[in-house]
N, C-alpha and C positions, 0 to 999 in steps of 0.2 A: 461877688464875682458872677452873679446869677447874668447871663444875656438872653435876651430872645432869640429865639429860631430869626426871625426879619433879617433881626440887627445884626445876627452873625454874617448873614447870607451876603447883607447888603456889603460889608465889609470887603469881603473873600471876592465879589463878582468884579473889586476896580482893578483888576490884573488880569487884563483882556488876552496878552501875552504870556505864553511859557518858556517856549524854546529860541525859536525865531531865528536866532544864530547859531543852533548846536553844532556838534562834530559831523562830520559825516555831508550826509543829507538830511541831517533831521532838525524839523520847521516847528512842528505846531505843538510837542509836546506829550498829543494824545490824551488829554485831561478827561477824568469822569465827572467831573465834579456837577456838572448841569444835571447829569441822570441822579446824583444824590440831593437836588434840593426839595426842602418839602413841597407838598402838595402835588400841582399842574402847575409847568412852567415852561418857557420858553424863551432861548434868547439867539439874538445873531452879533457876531461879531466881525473883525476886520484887523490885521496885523498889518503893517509897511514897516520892510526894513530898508536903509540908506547904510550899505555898509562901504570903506575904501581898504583897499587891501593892494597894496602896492610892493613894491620889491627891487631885486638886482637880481641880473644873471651870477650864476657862480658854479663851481664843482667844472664839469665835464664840458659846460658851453666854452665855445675858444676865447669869446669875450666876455666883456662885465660892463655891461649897457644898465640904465637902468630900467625896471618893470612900469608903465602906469598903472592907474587905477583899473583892476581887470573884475571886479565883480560887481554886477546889474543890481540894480535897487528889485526888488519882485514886493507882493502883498501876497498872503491868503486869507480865504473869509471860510466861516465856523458858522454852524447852527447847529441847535440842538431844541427837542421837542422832548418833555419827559411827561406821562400820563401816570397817575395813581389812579389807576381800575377798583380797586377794592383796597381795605384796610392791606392786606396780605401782598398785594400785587400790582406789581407796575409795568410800562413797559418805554421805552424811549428811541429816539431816534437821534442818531448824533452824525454832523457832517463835518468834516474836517482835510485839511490836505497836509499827510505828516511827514511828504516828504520829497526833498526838490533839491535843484540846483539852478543856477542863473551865473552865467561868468562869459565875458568875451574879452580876450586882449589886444591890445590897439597899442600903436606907436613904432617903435622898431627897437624888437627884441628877438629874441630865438623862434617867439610861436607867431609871429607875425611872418607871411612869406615875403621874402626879400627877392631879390633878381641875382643877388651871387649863391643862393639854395643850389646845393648839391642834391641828388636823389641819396647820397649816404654822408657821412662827415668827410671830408674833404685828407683829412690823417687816414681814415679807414679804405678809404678808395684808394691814395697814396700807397699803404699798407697792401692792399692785395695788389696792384701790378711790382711792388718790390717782391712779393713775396714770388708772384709767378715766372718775374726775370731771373731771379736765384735759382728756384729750381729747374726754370731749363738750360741756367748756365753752367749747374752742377753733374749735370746729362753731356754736356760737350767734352770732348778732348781738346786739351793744350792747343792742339794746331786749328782746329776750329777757332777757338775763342781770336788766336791772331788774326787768323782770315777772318773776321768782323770785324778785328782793330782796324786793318786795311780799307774794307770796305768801310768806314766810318771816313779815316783820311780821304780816298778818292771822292766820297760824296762830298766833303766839306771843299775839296779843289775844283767841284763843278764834274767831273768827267762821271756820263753815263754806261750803265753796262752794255748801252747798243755801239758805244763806240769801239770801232775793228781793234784798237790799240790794249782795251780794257782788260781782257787776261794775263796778256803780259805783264801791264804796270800792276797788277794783280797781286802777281805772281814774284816781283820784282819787291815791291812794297813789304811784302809779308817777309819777304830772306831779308830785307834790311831790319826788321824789328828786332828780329831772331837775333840777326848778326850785331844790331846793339846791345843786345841780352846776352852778350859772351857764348852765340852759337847752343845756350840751351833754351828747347822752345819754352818749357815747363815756368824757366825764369820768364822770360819774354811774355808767357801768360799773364800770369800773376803782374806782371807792372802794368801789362793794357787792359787788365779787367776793370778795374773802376772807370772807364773811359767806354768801355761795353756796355757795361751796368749803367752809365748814364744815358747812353742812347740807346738803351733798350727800353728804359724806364720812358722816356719821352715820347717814343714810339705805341710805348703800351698805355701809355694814358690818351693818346689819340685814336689806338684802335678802342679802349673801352668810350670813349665817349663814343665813338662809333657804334658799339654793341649797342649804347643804352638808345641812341636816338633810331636806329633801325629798330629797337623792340618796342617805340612807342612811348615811352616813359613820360608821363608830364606831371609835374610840380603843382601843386597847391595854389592858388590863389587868394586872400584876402586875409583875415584873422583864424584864432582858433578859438572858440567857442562850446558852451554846452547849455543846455537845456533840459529839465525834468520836473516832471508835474506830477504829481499822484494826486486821486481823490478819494476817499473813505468814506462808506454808509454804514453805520452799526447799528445793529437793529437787537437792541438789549432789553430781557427780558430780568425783572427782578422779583426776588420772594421775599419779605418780609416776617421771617417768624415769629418775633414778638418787634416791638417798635423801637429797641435799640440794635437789631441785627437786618443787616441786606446780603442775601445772596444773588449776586447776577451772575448773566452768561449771557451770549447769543452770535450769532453770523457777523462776519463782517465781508464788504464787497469791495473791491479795493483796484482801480482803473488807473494804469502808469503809461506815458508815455515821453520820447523825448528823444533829442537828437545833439549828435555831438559831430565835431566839425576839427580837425587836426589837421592845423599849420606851421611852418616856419620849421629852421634848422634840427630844432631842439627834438621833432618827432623823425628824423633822417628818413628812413623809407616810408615811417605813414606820412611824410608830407603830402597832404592831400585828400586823405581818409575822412570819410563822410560816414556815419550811419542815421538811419531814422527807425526808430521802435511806435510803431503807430499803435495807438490808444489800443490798449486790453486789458480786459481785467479776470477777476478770480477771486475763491473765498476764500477765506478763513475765520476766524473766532478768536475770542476773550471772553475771558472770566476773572470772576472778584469777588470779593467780600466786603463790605465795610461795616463797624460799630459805631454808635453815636450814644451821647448822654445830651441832651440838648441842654440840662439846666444848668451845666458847666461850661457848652460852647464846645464839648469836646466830640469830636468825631476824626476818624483813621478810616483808609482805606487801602489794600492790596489788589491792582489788577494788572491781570497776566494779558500779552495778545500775542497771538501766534506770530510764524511768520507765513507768507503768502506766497507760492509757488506762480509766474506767470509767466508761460510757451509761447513762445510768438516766433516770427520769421521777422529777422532784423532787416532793413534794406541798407546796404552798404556798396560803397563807390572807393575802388583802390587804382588812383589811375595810373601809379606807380611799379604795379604787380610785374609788368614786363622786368622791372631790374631783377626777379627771380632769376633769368636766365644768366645772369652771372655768378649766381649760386651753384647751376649745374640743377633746377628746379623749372618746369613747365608752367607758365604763369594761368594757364586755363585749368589746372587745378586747383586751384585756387578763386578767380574769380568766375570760372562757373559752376561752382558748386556750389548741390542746396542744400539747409538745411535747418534745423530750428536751434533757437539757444532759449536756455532758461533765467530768467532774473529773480528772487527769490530776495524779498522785504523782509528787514532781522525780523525777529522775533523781542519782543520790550517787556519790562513791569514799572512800576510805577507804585511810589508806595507814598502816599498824602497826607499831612497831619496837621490838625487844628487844634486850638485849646483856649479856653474862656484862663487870662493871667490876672486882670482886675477888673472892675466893673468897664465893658463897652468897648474891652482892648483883647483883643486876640492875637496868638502867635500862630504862625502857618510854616510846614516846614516839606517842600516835594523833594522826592530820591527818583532817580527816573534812567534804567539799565537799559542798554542799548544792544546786541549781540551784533555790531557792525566787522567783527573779527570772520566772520563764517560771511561775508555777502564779500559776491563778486558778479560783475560782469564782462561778459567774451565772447562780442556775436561770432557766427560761425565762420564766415568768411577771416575775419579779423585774427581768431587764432590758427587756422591754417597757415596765413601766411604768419602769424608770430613763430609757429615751428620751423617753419623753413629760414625764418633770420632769425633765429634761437640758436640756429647750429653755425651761425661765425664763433669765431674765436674773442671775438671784443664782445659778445653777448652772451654766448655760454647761457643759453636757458632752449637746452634740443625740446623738451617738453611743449614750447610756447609759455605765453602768458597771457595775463590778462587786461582787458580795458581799463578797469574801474575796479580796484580792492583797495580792503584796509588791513593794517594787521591789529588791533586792539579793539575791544570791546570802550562805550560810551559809557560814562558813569556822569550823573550830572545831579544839582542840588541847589535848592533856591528856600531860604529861609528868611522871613519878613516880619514883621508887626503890623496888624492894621488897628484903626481905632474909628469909631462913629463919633463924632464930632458936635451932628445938630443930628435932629430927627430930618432929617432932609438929605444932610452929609454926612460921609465917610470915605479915610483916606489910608493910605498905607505904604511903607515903605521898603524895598527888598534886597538881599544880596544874592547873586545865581553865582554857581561855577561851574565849570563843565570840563573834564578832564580831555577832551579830543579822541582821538580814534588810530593814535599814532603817529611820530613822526621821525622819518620823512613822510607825507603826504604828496596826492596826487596833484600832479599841475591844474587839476582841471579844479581844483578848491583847496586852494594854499594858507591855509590858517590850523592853528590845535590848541581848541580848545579857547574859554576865555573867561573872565571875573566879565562882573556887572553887576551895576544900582541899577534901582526902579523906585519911582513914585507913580500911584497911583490916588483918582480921585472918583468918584462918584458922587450921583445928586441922584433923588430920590424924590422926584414931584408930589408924588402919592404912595401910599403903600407898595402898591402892587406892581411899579414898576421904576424903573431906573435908566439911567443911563451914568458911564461909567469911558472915564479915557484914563491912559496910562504910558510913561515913556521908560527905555531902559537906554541906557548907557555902557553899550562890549568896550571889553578893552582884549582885543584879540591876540591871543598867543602867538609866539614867531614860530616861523614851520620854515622849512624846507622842504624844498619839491623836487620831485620826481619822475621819468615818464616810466607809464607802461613795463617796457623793459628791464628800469634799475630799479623796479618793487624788489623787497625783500633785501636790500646790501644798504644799506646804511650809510657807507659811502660814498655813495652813487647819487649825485645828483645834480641839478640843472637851473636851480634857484634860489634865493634867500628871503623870505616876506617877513619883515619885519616892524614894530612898532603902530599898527593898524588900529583900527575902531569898525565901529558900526552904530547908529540909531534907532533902536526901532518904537515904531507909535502904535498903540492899540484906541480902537472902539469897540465897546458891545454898548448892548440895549436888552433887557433884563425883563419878562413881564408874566405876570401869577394870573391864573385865573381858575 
């Protein structure tokens, strides 16, 4: 069962891809495995995924349309440079991007702006002028509420209040209601109030669209959309105390940026909502361990990596914000105020294992924890106004909420066979599963979690270097979606994605020197 260090290596390098489709936002994996290969080494690589993730409206939208294909094909590329300075010491540089998103929706669904978009749900705006015709009807007395029935008759027969005649037949109108109601007003009330309440109701949904067009309010145009990029530079130092143990550790430098774009019914008052997080970055750190026996092929590794704190000033566009003033809310509290928001990358481990099972064949097996339950994001303008429409009654969240959260930690796990073939080739083949990050899920990434195969292939022209492709096969879990708002209820929600895939293709390039 004896393998060589090469043969192991060559094996283990043809799975260019780790993650690619995880939960969350997580892409690449985070792999040590380049900083563990012997000697000096160096490789770059390249992931493309082609994922389709389609759906139906469902839960709380008024229809049930169907979704198209709403997420973007993206790639990230990897390198890494690992130096053995001395028997003892090493040191590496590893580049990676471990975490993203890519999704726009098109066609016509809830997150696509449509021309019948309400600034709120079309029940809920219904809902508050019923509610404000009630209560100011329950403010009147009996003989009021008939003096409206009247004045509803005279307007339906044409006659204005400027004409001379108008009090009288006024006055005249109102004793005949009474006088049909057997002379008591209280009765006579009660049989013309639903006739009030209807031309009250139609009266107040003229003056509210009035409010909202005098305060400026304008709708969303085009799709809803998100975008996120991270890039990561680790600069890992390792100690080697005798040759089957490595202790590393070192910085990590970590640049995010990205923008998200919120359209169509489904987001009601963010219709419209823009932000952009312009590139910033910050540090953090990882540390590890690994043991190896090479004359078995066996080597294990544990590495931890922080998570990364990153302050920025979000720029955000709420062009909506005037419908505050329906709330009994100042809409320049809201979009002119500053302020920073923090975005904070989980924190991961990763725990690796390989083993020589017969001569030339190895088993590989990653676990890879994700702390995606503690990450949220809520630029500042954005929760300001979540608090002020937190305090309707069909939201119930006075606190605000959030942009972007999950409620579940990421647990994922990919276990394979590789074997060397020729002194040239080596191939292998894998299972991943990934538990997701909880569901319901966020509209802005509607999938939880997924099974997937992988074959991969390598060629080996000369010792010292390689080249290596690999495909996997998602078969993407059904999620349910959610906005913003209906995080945390379970039954709250706004779509159904189901029976979906994804492709993704790897390249690297492998070289010893």
């Amino acid at each position: 069962m004896k393998l060589k260090t090469l043969a192991t290596a060559m094996i283990l390098a043809s799975v260019p891809m780790t993650g690619a489709f995880a939960a969350a936002m997580d892409r690449s994996g985070q792999s040590m495995s380049a900083f563990l290969q012997p000697g000096n080494y160096f490789e770059a690589g390249i992931s493309v995924l082609d994922p389709t993730v389609s759906g139906k409206e469902a839960g709380e939208t008024a229809t049930r349309r169907n979704i198209e294909d709403m997420a973007d094909d993206y790639y990230f590329p990897s390198a890494a440079l690992k130096l053995q300075l001395t028997d003892k010491f090493s040191f590496g540089l590893l580049y990676d991007q471990p975490f993203g998103a890519a999704a726009e929706y098109k066609g016509n669904n809830a997150f696509v702006s449509q021309a019948s978009d309400t600034v709120l749900p079309q029940p809920l705006l219904d809902s508050m002028v019923r509610n404000e015709v009630t209560q100011t009807l329950n403010q009147l007395t009996s003989t009021q509420i008939v003096g409206l029935a009247a004045q509803g008759l005279l307007a339906q027969q044409g006659m204005s209040p400027t004409n001379p005649a108008y009090n009288a037949t006024l006055q005249a109108t109102v004793t005949g209601i009474i006088t049909q109601a057997g002379g008591n007003v209280d009765t006579a009330a009660a049989a013309v109030r639903p006739q009030v309440e209807a031309g009250a109701f139609t009266q107040g949904q003229q003056q509210l669209q009035q409010r909202l067009d005098n305060a400026g309010v304008a709708l969303g145009q085009g799709n809803t959309k998100v975008s996120v990029d991270t890039q990561n530079l680790a600069f890992v130092f390792g100690f080697q105390p005798t040759p089957n143990w490595n202790i590393y550790a070192g910085p990590v430098y970590q640049t995010v940026k990205g923008s998200v774009s919120l359209r169509g019914q489904g987001y009601s008052i963010f219709n419209g909502y823009d932000s952009n997080i312009k590139e910033t970055g910050d540090l953090g750190w990882l540390a590890g361990v690994a043991y190896q026996i090479p004359e078995i092929a066996l080597k294990a590794s544990l590495t931890y990596r922080s998570e990364i704190d990153h302050e920025t000033t979000i720029r955000e566009t709420i062009p909506t914000a005037g419908a505050l003033t329906l709330l009994g809310q100042n809409p320049a509290d809201v979009v002119g105020a500053k302020g920073t928001s923090t975005i904070t990358t989980p924190q991961s481990v990763n725990l690796d294992f390989q083993s020589g099972i017969m001569a030339d064949t190895v088993a590989f097996a990653n676990v890879r924890w994700v702390e995606w339950s503690n990450f949220a994001i809520r630029p500042y303008q954005f929760g300001l106004m979540s608090e002020a429409v937190g305090q309707l009654p069909a939201v119930n969240r006075p606190n605000g909420f959030n942009l972007v959260e999950y409620s579940e930690d990421q647990i994922s796990a990919t276990v394979g066979v590789g074997r060397k073939l020729s002194e040239q080739w080596a191939g292998n083949v894998s299972v991943g599963w990934d538990s997701g990050a909880g569901n319901p899920v966020s509209t802005l990434g509607p999938t939880e979690g997924y099974w997937n195969v992988g074959l991969g292939l390598q060629f080996s022209p000369a010792p010292n270097y390689f080249i290596a492709g690999g495909v996997k096969y998602f078969m993407l879990g059904d999620a349910k979606s959610q906005t913003a708002a209906q995080f945390g209820e379970d039954s709250r929600i706004v779509g159904e994605f189901e029976d979906n895939d994804a492709w993704a293709y790897g390249l690297k390039i492998g070289y010893r020197f």
